[in-house]
C-alpha positions as a Markdown table, in Angstrom:
| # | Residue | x | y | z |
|---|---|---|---|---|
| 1 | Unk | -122.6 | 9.3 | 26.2 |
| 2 | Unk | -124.2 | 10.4 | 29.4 |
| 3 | Unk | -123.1 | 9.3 | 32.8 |
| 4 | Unk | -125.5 | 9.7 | 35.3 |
| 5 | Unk | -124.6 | 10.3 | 39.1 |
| 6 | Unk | -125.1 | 6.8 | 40.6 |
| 7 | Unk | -122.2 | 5.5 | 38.3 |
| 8 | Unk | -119.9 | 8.9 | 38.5 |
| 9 | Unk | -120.3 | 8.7 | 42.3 |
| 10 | Unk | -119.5 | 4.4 | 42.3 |
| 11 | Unk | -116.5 | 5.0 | 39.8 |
| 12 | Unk | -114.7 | 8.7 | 41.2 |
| 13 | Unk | -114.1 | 9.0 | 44.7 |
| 14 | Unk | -114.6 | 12.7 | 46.4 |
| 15 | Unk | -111.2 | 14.4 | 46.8 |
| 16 | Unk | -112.8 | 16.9 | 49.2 |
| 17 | Unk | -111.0 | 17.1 | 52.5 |
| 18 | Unk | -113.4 | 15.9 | 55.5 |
| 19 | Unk | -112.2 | 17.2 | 59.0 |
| 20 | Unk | -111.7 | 14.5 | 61.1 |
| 21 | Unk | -113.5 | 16.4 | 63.8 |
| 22 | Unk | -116.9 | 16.4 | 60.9 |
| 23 | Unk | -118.3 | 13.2 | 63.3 |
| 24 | Unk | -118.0 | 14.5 | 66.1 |
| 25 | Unk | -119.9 | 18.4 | 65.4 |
| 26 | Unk | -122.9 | 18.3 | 67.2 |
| 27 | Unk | -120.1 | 17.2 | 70.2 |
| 28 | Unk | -117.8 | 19.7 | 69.8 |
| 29 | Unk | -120.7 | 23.0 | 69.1 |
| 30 | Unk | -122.9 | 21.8 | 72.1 |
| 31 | Unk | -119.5 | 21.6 | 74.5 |
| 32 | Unk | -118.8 | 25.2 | 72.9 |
| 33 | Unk | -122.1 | 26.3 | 73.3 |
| 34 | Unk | -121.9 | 25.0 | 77.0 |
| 35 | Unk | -118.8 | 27.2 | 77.4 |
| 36 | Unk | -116.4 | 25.4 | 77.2 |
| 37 | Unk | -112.9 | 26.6 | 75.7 |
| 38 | Unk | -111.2 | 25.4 | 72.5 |
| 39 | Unk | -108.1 | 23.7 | 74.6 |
| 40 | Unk | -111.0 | 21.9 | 76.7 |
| 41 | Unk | -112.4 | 20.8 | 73.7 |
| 42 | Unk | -109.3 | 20.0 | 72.1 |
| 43 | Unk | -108.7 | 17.6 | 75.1 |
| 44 | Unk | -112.2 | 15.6 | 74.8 |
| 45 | Unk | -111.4 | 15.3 | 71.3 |
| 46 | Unk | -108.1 | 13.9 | 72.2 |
| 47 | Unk | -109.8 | 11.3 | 74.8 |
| 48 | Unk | -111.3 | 10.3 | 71.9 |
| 49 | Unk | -108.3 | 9.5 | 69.8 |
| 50 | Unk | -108.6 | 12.9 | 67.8 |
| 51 | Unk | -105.4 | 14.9 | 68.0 |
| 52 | Unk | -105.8 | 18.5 | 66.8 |
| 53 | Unk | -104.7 | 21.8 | 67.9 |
| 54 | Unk | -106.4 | 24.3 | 69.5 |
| 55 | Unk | -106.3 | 26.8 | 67.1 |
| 56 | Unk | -107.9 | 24.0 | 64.8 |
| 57 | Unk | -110.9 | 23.5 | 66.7 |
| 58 | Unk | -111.1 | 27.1 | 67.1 |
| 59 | Unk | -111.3 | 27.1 | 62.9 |
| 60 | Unk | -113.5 | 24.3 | 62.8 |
| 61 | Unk | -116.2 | 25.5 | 65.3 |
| 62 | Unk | -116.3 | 29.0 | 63.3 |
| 63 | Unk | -117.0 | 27.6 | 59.6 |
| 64 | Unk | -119.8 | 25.2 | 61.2 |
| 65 | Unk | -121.9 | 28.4 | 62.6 |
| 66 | Unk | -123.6 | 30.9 | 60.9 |
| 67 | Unk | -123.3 | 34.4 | 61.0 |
| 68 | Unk | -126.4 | 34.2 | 62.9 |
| 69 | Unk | -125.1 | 32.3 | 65.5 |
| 70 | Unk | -123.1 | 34.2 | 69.0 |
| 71 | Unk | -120.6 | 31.6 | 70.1 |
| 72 | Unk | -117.7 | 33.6 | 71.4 |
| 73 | Unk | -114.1 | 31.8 | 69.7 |
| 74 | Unk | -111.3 | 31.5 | 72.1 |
């Protein structure tokens, strides 16, 4: 018997890890993009209840651009 997606989705749950900065990515890449540094944007993120490292935004801001794209990583 066939499933189809609909019910698969409704009855499993995604185990993929979502970054809890994913809501807040247009935020953080215009702020970067701005020129703002990875511990500034660590600290917004923080005003808004998001407590990461650094180092972590850092990651986050490079696997949301593309090779294309010249945002210099602190």
């Amino acid at each position: 018997m066939r499933t189809d997606l609909e019910t698969f989705m409704n009855t499993y749950p995604p185990k993929a890890k979502i970054s809890c900065m994913e809501k807040y990515v247009s935020q953080i890449l215009q702020l970067k993009k701005s020129g703002y540094s990875n511990p500034q944007i660590r600290d917004w993120l923080e005003m808004n209840q998001i407590v990461v490292t650094h180092q972590a935004v850092r990651q986050f801001i490079i696997s949301r651009t593309t090779r294309n794209t010249h945002l210099e990583t602190d």
